[in-house]
N, CA, C and O of each residue as an XYZ file, in Angstrom:
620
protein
N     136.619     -1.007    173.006
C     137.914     -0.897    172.362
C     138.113      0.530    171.885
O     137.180      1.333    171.854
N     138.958      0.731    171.630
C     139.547      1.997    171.327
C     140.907      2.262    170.200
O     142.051      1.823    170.317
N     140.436      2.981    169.283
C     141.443      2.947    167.748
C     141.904      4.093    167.907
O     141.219      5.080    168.178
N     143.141      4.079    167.751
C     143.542      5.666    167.178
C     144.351      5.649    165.824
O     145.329      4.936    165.595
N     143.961      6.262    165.246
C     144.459      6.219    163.376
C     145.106      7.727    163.872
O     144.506      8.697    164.334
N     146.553      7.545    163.597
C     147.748      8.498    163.044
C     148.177      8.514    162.116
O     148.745      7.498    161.717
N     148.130      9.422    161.490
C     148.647     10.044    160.097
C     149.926      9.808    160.201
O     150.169      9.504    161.369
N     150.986      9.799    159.462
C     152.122      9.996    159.299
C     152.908     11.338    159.596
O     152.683     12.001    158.584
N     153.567     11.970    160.282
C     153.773     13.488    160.110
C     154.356     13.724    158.744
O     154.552     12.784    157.973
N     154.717     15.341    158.347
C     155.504     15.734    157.426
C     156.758     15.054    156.303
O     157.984     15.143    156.356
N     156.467     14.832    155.984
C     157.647     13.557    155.109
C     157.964     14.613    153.884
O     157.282     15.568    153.512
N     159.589     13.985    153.233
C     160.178     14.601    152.340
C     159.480     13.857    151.353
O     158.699     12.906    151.367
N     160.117     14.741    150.302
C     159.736     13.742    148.932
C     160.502     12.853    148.443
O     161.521     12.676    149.109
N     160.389     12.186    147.471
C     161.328     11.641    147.255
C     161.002      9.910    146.264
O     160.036      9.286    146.705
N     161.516      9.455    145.441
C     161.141      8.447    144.551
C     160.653      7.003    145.106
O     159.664      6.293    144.919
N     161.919      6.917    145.934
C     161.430      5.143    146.590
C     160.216      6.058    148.121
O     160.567      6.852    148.994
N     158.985      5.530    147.862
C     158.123      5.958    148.640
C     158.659      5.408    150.605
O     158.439      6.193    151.527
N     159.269      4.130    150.835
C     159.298      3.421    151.485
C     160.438      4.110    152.451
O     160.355      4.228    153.674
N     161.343      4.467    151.748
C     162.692      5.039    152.088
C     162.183      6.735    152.709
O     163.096      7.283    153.326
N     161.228      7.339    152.632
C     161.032      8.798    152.553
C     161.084      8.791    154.373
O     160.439      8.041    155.105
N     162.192     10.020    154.846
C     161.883     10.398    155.363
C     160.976     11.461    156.417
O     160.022     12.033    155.889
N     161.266     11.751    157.970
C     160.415     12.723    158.115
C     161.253     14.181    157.924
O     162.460     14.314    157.725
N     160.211     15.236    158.052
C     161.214     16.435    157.499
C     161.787     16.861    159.422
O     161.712     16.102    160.388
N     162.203     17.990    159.396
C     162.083     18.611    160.681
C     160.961     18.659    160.639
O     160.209     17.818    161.131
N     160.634     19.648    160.046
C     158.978     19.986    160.583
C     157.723     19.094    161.142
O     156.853     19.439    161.941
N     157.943     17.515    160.301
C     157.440     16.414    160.570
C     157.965     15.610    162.406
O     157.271     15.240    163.353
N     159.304     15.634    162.203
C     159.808     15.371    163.471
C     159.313     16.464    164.895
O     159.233     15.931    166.002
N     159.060     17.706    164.778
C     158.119     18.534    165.602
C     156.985     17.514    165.665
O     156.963     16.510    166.376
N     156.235     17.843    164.981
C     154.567     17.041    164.638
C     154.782     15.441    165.607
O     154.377     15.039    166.698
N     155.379     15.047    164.837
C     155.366     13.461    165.763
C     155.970     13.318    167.075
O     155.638     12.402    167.826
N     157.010     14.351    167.441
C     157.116     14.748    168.900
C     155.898     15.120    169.708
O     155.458     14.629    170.747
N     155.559     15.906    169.118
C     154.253     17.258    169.889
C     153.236     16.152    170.273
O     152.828     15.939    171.415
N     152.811     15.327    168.895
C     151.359     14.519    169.284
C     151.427     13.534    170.065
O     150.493     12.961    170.626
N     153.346     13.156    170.159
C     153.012     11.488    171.162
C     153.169     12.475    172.552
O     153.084     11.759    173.550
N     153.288     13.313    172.754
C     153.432     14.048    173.997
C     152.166     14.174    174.625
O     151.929     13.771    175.764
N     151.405     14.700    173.923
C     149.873     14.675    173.634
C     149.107     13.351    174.380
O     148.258     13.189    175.256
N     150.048     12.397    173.366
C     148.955     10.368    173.444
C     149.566     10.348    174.925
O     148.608     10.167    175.677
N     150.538     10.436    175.536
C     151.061      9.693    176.633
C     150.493     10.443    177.629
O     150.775     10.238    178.809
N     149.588     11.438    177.220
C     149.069     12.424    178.662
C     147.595     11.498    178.776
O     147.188     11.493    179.938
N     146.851     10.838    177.966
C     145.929      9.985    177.524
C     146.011      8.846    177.566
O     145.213      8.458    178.419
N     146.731      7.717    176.960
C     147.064      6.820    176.866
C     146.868      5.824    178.200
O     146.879      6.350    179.313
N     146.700      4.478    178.077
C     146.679      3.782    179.397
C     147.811      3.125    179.673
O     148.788      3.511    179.031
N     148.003      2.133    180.534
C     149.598      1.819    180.525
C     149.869      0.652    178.859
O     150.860      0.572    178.132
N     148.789      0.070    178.796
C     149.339     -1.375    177.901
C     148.159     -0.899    176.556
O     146.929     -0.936    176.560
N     149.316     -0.378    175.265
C     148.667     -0.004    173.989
C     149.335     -0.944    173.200
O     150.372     -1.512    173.539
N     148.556     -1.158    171.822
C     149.037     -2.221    170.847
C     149.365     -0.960    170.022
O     148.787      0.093    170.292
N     150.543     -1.047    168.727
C     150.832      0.100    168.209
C     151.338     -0.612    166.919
O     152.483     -1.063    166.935
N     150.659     -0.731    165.934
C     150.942     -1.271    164.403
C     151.004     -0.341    163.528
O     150.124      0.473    163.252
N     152.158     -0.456    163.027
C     152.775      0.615    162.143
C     153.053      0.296    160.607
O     153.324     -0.882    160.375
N     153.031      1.041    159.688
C     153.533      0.877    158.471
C     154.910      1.019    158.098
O     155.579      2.052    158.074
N     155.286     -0.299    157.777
C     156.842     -0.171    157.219
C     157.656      0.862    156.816
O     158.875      0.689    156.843
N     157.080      2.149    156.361
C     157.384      3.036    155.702
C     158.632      4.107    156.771
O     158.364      4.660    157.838
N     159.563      4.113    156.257
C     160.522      5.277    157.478
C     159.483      6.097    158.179
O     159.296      5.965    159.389
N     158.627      7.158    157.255
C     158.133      8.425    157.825
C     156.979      7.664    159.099
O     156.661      8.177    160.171
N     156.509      6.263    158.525
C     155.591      6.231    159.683
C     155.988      5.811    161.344
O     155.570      6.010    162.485
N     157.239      4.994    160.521
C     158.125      4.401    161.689
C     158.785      5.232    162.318
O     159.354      4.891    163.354
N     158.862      6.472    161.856
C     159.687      7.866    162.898
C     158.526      8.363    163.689
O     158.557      8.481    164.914
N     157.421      8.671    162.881
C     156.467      8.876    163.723
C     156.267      8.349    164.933
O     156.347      8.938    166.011
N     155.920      6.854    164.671
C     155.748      5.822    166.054
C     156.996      6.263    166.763
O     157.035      6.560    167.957
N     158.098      6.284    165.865
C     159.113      6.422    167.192
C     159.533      7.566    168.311
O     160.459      7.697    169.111
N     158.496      8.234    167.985
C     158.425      9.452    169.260
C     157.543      9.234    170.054
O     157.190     10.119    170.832
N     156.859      7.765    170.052
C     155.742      7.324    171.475
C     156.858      6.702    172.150
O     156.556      6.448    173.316
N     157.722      6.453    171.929
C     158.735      5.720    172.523
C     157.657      4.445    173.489
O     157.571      4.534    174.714
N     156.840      3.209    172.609
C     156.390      2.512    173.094
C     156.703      1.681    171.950
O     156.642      2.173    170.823
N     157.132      0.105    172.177
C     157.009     -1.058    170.943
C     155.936     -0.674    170.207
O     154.981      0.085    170.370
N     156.348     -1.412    169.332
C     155.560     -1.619    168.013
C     155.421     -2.503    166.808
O     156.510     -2.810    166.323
N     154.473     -2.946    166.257
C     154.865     -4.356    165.081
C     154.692     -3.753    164.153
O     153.592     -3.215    164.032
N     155.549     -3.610    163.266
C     155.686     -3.617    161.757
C     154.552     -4.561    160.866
O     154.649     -5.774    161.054
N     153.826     -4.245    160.214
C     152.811     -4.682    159.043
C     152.587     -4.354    157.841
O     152.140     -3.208    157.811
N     152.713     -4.955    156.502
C     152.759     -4.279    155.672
C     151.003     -4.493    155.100
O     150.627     -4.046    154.017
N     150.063     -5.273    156.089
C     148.954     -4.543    155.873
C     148.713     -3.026    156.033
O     147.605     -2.735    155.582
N     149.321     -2.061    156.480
C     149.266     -0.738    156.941
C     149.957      0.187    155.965
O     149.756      1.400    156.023
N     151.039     -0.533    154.767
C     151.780      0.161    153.714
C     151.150      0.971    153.148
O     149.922      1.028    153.227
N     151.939      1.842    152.393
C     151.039      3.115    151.423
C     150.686      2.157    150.273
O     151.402      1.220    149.921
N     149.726      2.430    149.830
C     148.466      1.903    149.207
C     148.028      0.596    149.421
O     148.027     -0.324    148.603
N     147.515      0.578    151.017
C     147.473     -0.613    151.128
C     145.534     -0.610    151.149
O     145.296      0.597    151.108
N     144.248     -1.297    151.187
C     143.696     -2.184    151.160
C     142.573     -1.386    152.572
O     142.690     -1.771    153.736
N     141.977     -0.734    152.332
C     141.059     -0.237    153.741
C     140.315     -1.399    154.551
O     139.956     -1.444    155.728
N     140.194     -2.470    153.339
C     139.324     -3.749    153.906
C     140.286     -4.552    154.862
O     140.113     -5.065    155.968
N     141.491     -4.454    153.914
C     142.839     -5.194    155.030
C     143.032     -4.250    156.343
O     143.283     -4.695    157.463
N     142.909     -3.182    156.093
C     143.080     -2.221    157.557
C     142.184     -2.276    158.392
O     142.554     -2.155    159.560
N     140.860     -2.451    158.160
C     139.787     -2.484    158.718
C     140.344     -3.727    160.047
O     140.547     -3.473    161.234
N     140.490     -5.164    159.291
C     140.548     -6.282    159.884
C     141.739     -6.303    160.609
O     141.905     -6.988    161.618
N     143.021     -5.162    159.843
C     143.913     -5.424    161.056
C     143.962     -4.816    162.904
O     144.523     -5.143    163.950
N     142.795     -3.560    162.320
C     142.670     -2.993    163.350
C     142.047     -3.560    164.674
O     142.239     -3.238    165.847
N     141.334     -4.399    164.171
C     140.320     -5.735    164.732
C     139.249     -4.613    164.984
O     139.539     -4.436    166.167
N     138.514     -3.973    164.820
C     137.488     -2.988    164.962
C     136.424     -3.774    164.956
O     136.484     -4.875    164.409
N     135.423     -3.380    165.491
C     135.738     -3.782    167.054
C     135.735     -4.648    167.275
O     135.141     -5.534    166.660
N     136.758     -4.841    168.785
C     136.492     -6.499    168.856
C     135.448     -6.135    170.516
O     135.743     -5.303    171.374
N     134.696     -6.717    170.511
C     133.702     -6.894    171.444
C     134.386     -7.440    172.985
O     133.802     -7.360    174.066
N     135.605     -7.940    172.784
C     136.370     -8.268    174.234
C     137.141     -8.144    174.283
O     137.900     -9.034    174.668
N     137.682     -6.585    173.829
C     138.864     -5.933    174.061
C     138.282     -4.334    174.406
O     137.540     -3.581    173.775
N     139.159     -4.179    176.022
C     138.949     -2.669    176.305
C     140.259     -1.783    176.337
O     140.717     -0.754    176.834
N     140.640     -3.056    175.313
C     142.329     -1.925    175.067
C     142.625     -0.911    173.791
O     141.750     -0.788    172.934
N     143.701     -0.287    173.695
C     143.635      0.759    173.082
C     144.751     -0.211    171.687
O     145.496     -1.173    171.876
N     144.406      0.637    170.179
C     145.055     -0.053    169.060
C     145.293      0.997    168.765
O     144.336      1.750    168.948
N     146.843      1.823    168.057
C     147.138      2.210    167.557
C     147.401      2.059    166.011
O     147.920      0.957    165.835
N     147.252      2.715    164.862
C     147.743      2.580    163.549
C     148.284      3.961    163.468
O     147.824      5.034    163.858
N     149.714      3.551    162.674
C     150.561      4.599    162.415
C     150.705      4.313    160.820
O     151.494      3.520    160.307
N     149.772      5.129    160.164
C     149.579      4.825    158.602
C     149.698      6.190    157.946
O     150.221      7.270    158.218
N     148.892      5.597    156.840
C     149.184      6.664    155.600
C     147.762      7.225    154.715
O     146.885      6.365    154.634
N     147.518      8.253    154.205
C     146.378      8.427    153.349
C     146.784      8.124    151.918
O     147.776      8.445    151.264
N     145.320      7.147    151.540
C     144.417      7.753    151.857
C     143.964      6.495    153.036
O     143.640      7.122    154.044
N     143.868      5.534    153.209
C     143.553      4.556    153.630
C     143.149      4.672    154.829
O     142.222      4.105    155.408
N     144.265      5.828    155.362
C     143.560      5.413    157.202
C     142.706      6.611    157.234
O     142.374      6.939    158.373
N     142.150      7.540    156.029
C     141.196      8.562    156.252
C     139.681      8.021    155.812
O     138.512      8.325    156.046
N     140.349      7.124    155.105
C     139.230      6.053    154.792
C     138.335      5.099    155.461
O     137.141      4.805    155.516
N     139.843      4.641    156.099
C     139.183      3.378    157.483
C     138.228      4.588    158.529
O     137.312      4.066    159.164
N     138.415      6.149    158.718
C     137.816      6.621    159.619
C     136.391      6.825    159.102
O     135.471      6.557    159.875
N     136.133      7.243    157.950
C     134.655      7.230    157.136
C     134.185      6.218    157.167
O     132.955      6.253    157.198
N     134.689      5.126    157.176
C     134.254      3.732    157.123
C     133.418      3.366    158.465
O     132.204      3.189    158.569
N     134.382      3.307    159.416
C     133.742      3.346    161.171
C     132.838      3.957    161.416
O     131.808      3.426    161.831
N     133.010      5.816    161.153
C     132.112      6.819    161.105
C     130.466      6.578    160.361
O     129.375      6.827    160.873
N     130.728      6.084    159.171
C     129.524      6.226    158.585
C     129.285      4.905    157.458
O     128.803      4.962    156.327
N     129.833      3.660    158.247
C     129.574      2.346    157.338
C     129.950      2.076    156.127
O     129.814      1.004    155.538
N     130.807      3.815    155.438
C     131.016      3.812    154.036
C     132.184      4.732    153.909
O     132.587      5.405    154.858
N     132.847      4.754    152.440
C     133.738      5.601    152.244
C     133.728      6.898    151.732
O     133.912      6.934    150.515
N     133.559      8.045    152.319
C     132.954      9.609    152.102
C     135.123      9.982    151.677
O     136.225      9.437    151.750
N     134.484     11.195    151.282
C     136.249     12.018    150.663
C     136.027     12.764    152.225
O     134.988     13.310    152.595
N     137.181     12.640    152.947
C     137.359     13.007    154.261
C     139.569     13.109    154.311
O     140.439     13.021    153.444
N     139.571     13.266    155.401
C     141.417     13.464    155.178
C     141.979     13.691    156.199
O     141.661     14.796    156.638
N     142.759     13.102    156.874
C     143.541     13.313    158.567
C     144.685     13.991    157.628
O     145.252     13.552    156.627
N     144.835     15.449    158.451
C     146.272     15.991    158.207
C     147.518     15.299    158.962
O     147.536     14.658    160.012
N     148.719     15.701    157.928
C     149.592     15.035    158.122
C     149.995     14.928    159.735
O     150.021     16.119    160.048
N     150.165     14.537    160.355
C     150.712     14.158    161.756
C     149.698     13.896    163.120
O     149.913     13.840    164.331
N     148.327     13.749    162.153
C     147.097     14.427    163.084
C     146.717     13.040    163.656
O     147.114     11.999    163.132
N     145.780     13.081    164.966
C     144.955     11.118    165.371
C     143.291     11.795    164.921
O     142.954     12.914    164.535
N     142.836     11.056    165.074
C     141.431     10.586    165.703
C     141.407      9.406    166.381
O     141.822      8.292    166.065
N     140.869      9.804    167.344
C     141.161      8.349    168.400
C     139.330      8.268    168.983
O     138.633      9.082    169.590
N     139.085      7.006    168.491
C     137.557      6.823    168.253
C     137.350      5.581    169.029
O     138.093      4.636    168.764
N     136.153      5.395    170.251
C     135.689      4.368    171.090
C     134.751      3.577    170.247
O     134.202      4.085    169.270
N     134.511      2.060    170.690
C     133.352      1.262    170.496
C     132.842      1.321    171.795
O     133.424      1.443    172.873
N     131.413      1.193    171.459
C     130.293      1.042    172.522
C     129.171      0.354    172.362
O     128.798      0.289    171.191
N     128.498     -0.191    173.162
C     127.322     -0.624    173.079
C     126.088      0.153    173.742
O     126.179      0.266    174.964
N     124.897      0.733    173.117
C     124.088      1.243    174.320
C     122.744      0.877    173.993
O     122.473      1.323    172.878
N     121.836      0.278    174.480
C     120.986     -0.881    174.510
C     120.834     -1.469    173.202
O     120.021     -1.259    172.302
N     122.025     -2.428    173.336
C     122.133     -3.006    172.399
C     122.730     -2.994    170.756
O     123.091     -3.843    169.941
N     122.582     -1.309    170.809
C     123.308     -1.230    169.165
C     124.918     -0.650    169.689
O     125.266     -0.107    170.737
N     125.629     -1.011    168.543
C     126.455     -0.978    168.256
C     127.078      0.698    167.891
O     126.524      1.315    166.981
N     128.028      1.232    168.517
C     127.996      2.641    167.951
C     129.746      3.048    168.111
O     130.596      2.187    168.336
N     130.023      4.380    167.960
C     131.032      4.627    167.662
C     131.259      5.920    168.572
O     130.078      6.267    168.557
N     131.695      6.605    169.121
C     132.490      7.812    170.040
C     133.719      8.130    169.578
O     134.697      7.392    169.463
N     133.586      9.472    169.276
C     134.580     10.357    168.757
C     135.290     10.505    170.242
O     134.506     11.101    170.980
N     136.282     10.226    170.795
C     136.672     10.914    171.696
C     137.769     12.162    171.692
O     138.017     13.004    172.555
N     138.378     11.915    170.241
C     139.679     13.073    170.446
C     139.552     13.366    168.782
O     138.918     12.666    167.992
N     140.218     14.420    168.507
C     140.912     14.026    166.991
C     141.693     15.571    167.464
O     141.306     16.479    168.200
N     142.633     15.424    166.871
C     143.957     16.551    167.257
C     144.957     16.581    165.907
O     145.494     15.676    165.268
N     144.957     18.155    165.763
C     146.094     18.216    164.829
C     147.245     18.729    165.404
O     147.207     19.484    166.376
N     148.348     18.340    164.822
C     149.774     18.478    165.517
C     149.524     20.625    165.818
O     149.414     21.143    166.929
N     149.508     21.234    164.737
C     149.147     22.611    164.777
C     148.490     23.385    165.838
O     148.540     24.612    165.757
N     147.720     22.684    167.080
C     146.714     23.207    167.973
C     147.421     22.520    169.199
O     146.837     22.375    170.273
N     148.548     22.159    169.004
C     149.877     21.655    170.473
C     150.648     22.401    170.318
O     151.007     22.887    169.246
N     151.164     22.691    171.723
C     152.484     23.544    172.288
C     153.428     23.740    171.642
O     153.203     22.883    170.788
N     154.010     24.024    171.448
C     155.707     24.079    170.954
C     155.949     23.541    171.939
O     155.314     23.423    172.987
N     157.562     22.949    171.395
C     158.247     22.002    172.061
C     158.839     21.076    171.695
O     159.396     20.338    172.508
């Protein structure tokens, strides 16, 4: 199986957290990186997103469906993220997207990474997109990508 945890890009500020949009600068970022996923990507991805505008603009530059969850909300529950991600599931060789928020999905990556929660941090608009594997017998983890919007093309 295969996870990719996306940050949210650039978001304004603003009081109702839920309502915040992305900025321009954010709308670059979430352009640039799904440009990025679709050069990668296989044909059939699952893509669960957080209710939140900024994350839902994000997703919306993969221009691929997506389910809304408010397990994935800002301050939501790393243990709930963990399980929504289904990590790993042992009979799935498909790809899961989360389009979330920190700290949670920098969390869920320390978590995978190292069984525990270390102070770690995906910049705003950035993936890590991380494999399960088996190799005689144990259980392990493969970094395959992690990309910040900043180290892509213009465009």
């Amino acid at each position: 199986m295969d996870l990719i945890l996306w940050r949210h890009a650039d978001a304004e500020e603003g009081e109702d957290d839920l309502a915040r949009n992305l900025t321009h600068k954010g709308h670059r970022q979430a352009k640039r990186m799904a440009r990025w996923l679709h050069a990668y990507l296989p044909k059939h991805v699952t893509v669960l997103c957080s209710p939140a505008n900024r994350a839902r603009q994000t997703a919306d530059a993969l221009h691929l469906p997506y389910q809304i969850t408010d397990a994935i909300a800002p301050g939501c529950n790393v243990t709930k993220l963990y399980e929504t991600a289904g990590w790993p599931s042992a009979d799935s060789d498909g790809v899961v997207i989360l389009v979330g928020h920190n700290p949670a999905i920098s969390d869920l990556a320390s978590r995978i990474l190292a069984a525990k929660t270390f102070p770690m941090s995906l910049r705003k608009g950035s993936v890590l997109w991380l494999t399960s594997r088996t190799r005689e017998d144990e259980p392990g983890v493969v970094i395959k990508a992690a990309m910040v919007p900043s180290m892509l093309k213009h465009g």
